[in-house]
N, C-alpha and C positions, 0 to 999 in steps of 0.2 A: 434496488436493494438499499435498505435504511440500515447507516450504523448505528449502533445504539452507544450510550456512553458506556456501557457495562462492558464493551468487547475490548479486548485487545487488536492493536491495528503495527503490523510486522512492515516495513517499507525494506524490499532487496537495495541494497545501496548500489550496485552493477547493474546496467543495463540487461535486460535478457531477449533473446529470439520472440518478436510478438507471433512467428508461425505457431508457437508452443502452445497447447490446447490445455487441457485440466490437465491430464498424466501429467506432462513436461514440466510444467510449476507445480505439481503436489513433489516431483522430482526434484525440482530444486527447493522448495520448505524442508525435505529430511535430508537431503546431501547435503546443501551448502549451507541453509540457512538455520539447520539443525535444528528445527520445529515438527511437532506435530502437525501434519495441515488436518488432520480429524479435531482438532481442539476447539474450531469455534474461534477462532483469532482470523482477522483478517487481514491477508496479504496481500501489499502493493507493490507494483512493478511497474518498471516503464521503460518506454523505447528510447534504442539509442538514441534517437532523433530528438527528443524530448518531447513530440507532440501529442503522445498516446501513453494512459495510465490502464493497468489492468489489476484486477483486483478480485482476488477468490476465496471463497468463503466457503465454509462445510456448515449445512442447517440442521442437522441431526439427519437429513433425509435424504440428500444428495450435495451436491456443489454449484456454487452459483458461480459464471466467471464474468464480469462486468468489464467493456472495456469504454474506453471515453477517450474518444481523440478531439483535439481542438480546433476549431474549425479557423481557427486566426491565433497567429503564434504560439509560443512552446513554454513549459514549464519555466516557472521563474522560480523554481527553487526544488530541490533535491536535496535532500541531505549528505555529504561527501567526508567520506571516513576508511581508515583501514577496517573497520568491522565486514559484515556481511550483511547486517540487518539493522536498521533502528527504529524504535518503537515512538510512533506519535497518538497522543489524546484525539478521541474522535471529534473532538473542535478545530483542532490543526488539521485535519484529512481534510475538512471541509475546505478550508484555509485554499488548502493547497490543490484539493479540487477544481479551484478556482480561480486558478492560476497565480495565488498569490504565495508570500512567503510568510508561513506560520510563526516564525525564530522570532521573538521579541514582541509577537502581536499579544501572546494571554499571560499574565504573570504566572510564575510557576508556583505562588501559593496560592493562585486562585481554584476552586472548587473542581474535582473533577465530575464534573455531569454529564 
């Protein structure tokens, strides 16, 4: 699954149950995180543990649900808030994909592409 820079990308700030299939996280995008998950925005989550990201998406035609666990150490970075959600540019998901930390790496006036 390729983001594109035109989407929206929703990060759950709370750990969630990785047993949790597509139901369970389209359940937590309208209960907690008060989104659409039909909208085309894509949602990240990740395990208590820090070493697994999952990430679901609606393509007009179904749901994609991607997971990506690291096979040597754990996220270096999360974003940590009283909110429920925070929204990163799809240059920072990659960031953080990758197990780095997005905060400080793009200027915030630079281009969103």
């Amino acid at each position: 699954m390729l983001i594109s820079p035109q989407q929206r990308v929703y990060l759950a700030l709370n750990p969630v149950d990785f047993r949790k299939g597509i139901d369970g996280l389209q359940a937590i995008c309208r209960d907690i995180l008060r989104q659409n998950p039909f909208s085309g925005t894509v949602f990240a989550f990740r395990s208590k543990n820090r070493t697994s990201v999952k990430l679901l998406f609606y393509d007009g035609n179904g749901f994609w649900l991607c997971q990506k666990r690291f096979s040597k150490g754990k996220l270096a970075f999360w974003p940590d808030s009283h909110e429920a959600a925070s929204t990163l540019r799809h240059s920072e998901v990659n960031i953080l994909l990758a197990q780095g930390n997005p905060s400080g790496c793009i200027p915030a006036n630079w281009r969103n592409l």
